[in-house]
C-alpha positions in Angstrom: -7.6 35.1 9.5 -4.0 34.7 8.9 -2.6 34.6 4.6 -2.8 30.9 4.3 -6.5 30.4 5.6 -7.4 33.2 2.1 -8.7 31.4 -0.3 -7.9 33.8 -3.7 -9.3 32.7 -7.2 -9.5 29.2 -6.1 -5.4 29.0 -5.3 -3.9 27.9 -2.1 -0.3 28.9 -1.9 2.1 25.8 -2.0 4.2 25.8 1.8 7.7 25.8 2.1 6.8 21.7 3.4 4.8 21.3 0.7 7.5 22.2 -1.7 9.8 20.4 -0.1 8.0 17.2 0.0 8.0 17.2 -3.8 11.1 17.7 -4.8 12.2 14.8 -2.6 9.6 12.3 -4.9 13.0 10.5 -6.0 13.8 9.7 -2.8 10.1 8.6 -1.4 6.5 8.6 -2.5 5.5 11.7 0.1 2.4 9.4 1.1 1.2 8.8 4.7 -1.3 5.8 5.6 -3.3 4.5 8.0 -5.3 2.2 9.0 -8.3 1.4 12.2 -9.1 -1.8 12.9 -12.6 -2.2 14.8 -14.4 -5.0 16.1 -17.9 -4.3 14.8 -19.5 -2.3 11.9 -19.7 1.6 11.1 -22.4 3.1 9.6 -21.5 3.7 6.1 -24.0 6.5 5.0 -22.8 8.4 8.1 -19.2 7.7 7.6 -19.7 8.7 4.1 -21.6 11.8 5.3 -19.0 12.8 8.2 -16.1 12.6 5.2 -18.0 15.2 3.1 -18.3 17.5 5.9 -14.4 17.1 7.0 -13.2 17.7 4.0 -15.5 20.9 3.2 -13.7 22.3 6.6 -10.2 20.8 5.4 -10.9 22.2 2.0 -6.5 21.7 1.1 -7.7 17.9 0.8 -9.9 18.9 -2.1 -7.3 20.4 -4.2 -4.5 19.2 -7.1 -0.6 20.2 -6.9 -0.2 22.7 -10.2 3.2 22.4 -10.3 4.3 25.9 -12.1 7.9 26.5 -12.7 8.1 29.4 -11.1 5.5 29.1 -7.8 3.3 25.7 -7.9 0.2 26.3 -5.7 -2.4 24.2 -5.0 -6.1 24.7 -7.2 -9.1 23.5 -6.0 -11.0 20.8 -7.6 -14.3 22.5 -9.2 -16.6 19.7 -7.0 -16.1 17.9 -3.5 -16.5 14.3 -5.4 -17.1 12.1 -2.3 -17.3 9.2 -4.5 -13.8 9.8 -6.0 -12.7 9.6 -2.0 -14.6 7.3 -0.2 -15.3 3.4 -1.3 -16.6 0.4 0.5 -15.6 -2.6 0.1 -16.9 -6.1 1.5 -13.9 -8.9 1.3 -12.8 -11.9 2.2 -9.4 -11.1 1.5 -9.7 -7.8 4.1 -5.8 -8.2 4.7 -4.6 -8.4 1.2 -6.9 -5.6 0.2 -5.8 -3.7 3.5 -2.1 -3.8 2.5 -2.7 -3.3 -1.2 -4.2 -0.7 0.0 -2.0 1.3 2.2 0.8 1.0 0.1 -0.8 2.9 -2.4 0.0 6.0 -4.0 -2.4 9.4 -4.8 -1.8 11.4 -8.0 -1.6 14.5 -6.1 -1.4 16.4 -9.4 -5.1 15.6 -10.4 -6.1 15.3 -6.6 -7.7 14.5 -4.4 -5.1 14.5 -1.7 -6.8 11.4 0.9 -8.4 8.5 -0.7 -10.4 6.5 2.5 -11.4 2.8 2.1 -13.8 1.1 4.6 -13.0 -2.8 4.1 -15.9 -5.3 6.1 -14.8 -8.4 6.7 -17.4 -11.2 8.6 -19.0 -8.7 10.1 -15.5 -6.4 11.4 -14.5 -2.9 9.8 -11.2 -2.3 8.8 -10.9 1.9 8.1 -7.6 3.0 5.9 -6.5 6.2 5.3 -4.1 7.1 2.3 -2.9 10.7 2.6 -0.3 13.3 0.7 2.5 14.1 3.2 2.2 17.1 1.3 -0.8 18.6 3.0 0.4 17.0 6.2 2.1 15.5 8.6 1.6 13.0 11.4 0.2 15.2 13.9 -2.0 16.7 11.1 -3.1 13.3 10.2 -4.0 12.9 13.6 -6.0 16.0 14.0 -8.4 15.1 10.5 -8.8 11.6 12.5 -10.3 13.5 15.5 -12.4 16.0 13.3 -13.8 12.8 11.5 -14.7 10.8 14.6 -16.1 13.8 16.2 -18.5 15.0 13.2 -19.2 10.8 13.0 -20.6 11.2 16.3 -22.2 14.2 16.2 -24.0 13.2 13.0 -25.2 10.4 14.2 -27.4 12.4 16.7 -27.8 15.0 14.5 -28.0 15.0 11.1 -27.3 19.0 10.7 -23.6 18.5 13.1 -20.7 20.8 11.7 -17.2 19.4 12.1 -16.3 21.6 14.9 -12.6 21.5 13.5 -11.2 23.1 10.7 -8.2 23.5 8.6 -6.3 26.6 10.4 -2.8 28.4 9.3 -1.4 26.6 7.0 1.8 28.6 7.2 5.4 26.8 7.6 6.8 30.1 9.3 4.0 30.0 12.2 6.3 28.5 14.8 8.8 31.4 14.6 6.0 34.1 15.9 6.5 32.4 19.4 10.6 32.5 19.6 11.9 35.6 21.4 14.2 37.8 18.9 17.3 36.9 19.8 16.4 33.3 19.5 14.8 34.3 16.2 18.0 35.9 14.9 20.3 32.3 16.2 17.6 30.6 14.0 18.7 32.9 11.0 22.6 31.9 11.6 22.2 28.4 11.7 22.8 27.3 7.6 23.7 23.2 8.2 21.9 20.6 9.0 23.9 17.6 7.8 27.3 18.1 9.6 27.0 15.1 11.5 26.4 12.8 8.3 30.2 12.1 8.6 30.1 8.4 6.8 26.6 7.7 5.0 26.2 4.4 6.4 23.5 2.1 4.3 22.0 -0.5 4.4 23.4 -3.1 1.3 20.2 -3.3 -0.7 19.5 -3.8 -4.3 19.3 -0.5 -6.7 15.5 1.0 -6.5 14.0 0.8 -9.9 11.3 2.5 -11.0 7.9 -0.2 -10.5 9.6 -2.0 -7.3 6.6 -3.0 -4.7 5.9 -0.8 -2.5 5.2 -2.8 1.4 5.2 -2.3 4.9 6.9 -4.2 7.3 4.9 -3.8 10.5 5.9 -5.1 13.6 3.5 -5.3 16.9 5.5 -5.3 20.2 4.2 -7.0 23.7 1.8 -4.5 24.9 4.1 -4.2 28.0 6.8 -3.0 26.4 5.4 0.9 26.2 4.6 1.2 30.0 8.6 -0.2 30.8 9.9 2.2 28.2 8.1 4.7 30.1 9.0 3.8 34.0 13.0 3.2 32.4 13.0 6.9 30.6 11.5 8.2 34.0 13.8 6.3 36.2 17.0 7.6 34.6 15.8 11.3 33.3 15.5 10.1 29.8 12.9 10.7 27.1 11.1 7.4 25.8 12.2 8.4 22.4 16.1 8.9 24.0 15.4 4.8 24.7 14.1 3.6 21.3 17.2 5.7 19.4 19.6 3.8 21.6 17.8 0.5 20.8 17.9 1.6 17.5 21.3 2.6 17.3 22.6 -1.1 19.0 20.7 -2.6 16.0 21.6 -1.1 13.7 25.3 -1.6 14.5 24.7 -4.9 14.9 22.8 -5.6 11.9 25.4 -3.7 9.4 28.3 -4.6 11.5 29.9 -1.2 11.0 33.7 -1.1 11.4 35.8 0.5 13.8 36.3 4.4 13.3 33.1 4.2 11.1 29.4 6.0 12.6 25.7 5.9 11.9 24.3 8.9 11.4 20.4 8.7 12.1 18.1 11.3 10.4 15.5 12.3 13.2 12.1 13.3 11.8 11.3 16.6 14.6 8.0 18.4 15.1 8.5 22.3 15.0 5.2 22.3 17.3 7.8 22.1 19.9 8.6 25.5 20.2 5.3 26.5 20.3 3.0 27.0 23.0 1.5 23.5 23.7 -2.2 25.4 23.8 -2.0 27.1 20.5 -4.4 25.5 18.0 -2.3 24.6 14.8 -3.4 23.9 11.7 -3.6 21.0 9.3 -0.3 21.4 7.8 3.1 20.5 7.6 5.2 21.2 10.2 8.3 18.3 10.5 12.1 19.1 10.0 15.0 16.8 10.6 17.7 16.5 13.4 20.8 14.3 12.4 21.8 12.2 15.2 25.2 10.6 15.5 27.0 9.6 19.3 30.1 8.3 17.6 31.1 4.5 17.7 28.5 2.1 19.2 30.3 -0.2 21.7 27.4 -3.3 21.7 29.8 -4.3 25.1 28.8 -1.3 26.8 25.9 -0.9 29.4 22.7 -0.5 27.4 21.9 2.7 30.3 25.6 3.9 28.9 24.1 3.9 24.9 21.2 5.5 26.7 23.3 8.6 27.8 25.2 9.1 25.1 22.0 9.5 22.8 20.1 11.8 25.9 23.1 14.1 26.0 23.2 14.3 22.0 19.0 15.0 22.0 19.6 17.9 24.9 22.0 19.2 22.9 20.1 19.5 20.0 16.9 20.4 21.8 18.7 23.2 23.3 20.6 24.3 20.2 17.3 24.8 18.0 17.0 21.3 16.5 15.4 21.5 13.5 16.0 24.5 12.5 19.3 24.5 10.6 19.1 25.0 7.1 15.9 26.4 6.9 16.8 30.0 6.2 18.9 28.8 3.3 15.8 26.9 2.4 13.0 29.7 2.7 15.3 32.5 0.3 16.1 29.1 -2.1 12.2 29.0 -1.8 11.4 32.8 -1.9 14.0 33.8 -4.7 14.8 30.8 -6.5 12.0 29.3 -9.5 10.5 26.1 -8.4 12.3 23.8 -11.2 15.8 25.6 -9.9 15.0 25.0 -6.1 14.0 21.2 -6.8 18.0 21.0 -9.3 19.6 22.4 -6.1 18.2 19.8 -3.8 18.6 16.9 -5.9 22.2 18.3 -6.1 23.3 19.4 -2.6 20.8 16.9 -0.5 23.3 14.4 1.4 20.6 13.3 4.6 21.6 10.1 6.1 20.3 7.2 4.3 19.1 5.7 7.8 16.0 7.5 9.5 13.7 7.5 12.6 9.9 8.8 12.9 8.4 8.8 15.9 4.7 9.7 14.8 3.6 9.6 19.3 0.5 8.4 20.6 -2.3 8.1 18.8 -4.9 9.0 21.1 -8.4 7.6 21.9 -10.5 10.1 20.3 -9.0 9.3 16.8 -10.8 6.4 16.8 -13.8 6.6 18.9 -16.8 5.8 16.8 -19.8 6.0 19.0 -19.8 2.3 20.9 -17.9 0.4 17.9 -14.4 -0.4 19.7 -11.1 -0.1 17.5 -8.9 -2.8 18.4 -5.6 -1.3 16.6 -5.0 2.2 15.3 -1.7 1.9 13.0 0.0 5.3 11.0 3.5 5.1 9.2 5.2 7.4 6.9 6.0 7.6 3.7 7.5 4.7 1.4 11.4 5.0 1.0 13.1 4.4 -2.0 16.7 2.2 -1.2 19.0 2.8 -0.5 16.9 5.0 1.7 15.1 3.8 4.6 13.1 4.6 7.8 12.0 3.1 10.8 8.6 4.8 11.8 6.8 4.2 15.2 3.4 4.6 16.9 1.7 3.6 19.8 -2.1 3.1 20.5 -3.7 1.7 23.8 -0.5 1.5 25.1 0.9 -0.9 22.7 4.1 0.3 20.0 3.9 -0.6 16.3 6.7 -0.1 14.2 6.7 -0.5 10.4 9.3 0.3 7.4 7.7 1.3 4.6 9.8 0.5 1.5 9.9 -0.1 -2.5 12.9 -2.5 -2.8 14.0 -6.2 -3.9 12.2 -8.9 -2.4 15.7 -10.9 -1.0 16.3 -7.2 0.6 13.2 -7.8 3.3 15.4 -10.3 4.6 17.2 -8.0 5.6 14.5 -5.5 7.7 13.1 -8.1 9.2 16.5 -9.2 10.4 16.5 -5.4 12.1 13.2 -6.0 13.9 14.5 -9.2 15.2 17.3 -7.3 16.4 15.3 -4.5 18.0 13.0 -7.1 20.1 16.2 -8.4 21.4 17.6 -4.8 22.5 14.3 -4.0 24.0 15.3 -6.4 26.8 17.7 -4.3 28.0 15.0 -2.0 29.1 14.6 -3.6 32.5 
């Protein structure tokens, strides 16, 4: 049992990520959601009963953010309050209460840290998930979804079933244990992330206030679209991800018409997972960093294989440069030496990320949302809610088919303006030939 699995006078220690995700709460509302869409009913004792016995083997989710001025930490809650989680909900209005929903927000400072809502609708269940992106990340997200249709099943033949997942290492240092030493030590010299935010391109949005709507724009593309993204990236020795940042890039530079000598800089959400062994069972944590992704001036008049390249070569380069890893030794002594209330007044200070940013949250896959015969039609996960002049573009894909949403708190004229992108990125998708 590794540090962070100790549980000592009720206290979990509070991750580098965790940290991290707080003091960037001016910036977004560090929530993730979700949402399954099925085409028949669950059981709602069972569901209610498979929650309880996740959550005792993810006990972080049972927990509130003490945040200390010296080292916050997170304190469990005396009970496991199921009720305080879990509600059902029969509506005619299931998309209205869906969206109202997922655009929520947790007080993760009186906890818990999911909330779960089971809307029925003529007969069809709708299951949403509202979690703190300070616990955990997409692929964590993904794992409780597994644990929870697992111990669904199970229960449902046997009352007694034990989730057969658990929480794990939580620890945001467990990806260095598998990098060779000299690797380790070029980890340790890299101090900048943000050199390639050369000119802080933005969007022209209206100044967030405090109490602006929170919404997601979601956007379902033709189911065909994945499996030709996939036989392109193939075709040409690219990543799918390679083709969606060079879509992204064309409309972008379309959409903001950027001026000559002027370049988006793109803030790339990265798993560290990556340089870990693709076997090793990782915890429920928080393991995401950021690569900044700039190829210079986007030429719409060029080749769309040509934008393609240019954003491969700039990915290999980063990939092979230990992407995601600069500035995170200045972060962990900032973290180790510095009180929390100083560490969150130099972020707020010296943060200067793009304002423009891409999450690729993968594949969802099937056994997230198998629930013993009932079929999901839709599995949909985006990140957290940006605050303009901030903004990303998140992505998943289930069955096959990509969804991509922007979550964001701004001015109702200014959703003109995102669905304007979406339009733009249908239209550079059919490039991909």
């Amino acid at each position: 049992m590794k540090k962070d699995e100790l549980r000592i006078k009720n206290k979990y220690r509070a991750e580098l990520w965790d940290v991290m995700q707080y003091y960037f709460k001016d910036y977004n509302d560090h929530m993730m959601r979700g949402a399954i869409y099925f085409d028949g009913k669950l059981d709602v004792y069972m569901l209610r009963a498979a929650l309880t016995e996740v959550i005792r083997k993810f006990p972080i989710i049972n927990t509130r953010f003490v945040r200390n001025p010296i080292k916050s930490y997170w304190k469990a809650l005396p009970e496991l309050d199921i009720n305080n989680i879990f509600k059902f909900v029969i509506t005619e209005d299931a998309g209205g209460a869906i969206d109202r929903f997922v655009c929520g927000q947790n007080d993760i400072k009186s906890g818990p840290q999911l909330r779960v809502r089971l809307f029925r609708k003529d007969g069809k269940d709708t299951l949403c998930f509202l979690f703190s992106h300070m616990v955990s990340d997409g692929a964590g997200f993904k794992k409780f979804l597994k644990a929870l249709s697992l111990t669904y099943n199970g229960m449902l033949q046997d009352v007694n079933f034990q989730c057969p997942l658990a929480m794990g290492d939580r620890d945001s240092d467990q990806f260095y244990e598998y990098m060779s030493v000299d690797d380790r030590l070029k980890a340790m010299g890299k101090v900048s992330f943000s050199a390639k935010n050369k000119d802080n391109i933005e969007f022209n949005l209206q100044p967030y206030r405090k109490g602006m709507n929170h919404r997601i724009l979601w956007h379902d593309t033709d189911k065909e679209l994945f499996p030709r993204l996939r036989r392109f990236a193939k075709a040409h020795g690219f990543t799918v991800n390679d083709v969606v940042l060079a879509v992204y890039f064309r409309a972008l530079q379309k959409v903001l018409n950027i001026e000559k000598g002027r370049t988006i800089s793109v803030d790339c959400v990265m798993d560290l997972r990556r340089y870990m062994p693709k076997d090793c069972d990782i915890g429920f944590t928080n393991l995401v960093s950021k690569i900044i992704s700039n190829i210079g001036g986007v030429d719409l008049n060029e080749p769309f294989i040509k934008t393609c390249e240019r954003v491969h070569a700039d990915m290999e380069y980063e990939k092979e440069h230990q992407g995601g890893l600069g500035g995170l030794v200045l972060l962990n002594i900032m973290y180790a030496v510095f009180p929390f209330e100083a560490g969150r007044g130099f972020i707020k200070a010296f943060y200067k990320n793009p304002l423009i940013a891409l999450s690729n949250i993968g594949s969802i896959p099937a056994d997230c949302a198998n629930y013993f015969g009932v079929r999901a039609l839709d599995v949909r996960i985006t990140g957290t809610v940006k605050y303009a002049p901030f903004m990303m573009l998140s992505m998943s894909t289930f069955n096959d088919r990509m969804t991509f949403s922007i979550p964001v708190a701004c001015a109702d004229k200014d959703i003109e303006i995102f669905t304007g992108l979406l339009k733009r990125l249908d239209e550079e998708f059919r490039n991909v030939m």
